[in-house]
N, C-alpha and C positions, 0 to 999 in steps of 0.2 A: 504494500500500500504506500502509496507516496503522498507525504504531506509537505506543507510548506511550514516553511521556518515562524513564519506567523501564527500559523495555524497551532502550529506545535507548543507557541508560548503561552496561546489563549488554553490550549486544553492540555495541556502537560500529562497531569494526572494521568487521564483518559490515556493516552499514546504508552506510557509508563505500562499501563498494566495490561494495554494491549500487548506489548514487547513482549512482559514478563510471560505473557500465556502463548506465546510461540512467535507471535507472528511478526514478522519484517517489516519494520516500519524504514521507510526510503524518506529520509529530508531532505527538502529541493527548497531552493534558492534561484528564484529566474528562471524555472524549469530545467537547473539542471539539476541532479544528485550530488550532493554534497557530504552526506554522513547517513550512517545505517544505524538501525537501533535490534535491537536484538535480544535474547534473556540473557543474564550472565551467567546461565547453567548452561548455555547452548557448548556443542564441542564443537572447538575448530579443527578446521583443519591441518593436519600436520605440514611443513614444509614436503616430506619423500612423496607424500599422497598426492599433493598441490604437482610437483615434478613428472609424476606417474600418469596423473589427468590430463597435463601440459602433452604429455610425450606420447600419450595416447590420438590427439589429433594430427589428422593425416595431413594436413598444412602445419604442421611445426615441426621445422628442424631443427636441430640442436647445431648449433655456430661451430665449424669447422678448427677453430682453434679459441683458446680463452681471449675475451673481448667481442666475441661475435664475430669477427672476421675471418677469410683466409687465409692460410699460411703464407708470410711475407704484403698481405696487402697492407696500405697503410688508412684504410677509411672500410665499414663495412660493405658487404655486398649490397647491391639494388634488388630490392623486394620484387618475387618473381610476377609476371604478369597474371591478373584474374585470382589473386589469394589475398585473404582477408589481412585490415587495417589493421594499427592499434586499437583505433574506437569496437572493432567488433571483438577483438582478445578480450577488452576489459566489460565489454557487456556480455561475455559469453563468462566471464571471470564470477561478475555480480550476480549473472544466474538468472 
């Protein structure tokens, strides 16, 4: 559910214990997202899972040498044609 920062300061409470009982609250700001709210029982995710989920899409490759480049270049590679942006990583990330 996505609320606004406004919204959020008018009913706190309300958002608060919506969180607590599971559900994803999304704060937006100018319509973007800004901050998630969450339970603090919720479990996160590990970084090896995060890595194995990452690794599991058939558009990501893991960078050919440390830094994301390859070996002897001095600037990364050019992102291949027709494969997804940073914007859809991180909204494929947020879920």
């Amino acid at each position: 559910m996505d609320v606004s920062v406004r919204n959020l300061k008018n009913h706190l409470s309300e958002y608060l214990r919506r969180a607590a009982a599971g559900e994803d609250i999304r704060v937006t700001s100018h319509g973007r997202v800004i901050a998630h709210l969450t339970a603090a029982n919720a479990q996160l995710e590990t970084d090896e899972v995060f890595i194995e989920r990452l690794d599991a899409l058939s558009w990501m490759n893991p960078p050919e040498a440390p830094g994301g480049k390859p070996q002897g270049a001095s600037v990364p590679s050019p992102a291949r044609p027709d494969t997804p942006n940073t914007d859809d990583l991180m909204d494929w990330i947020r879920g």
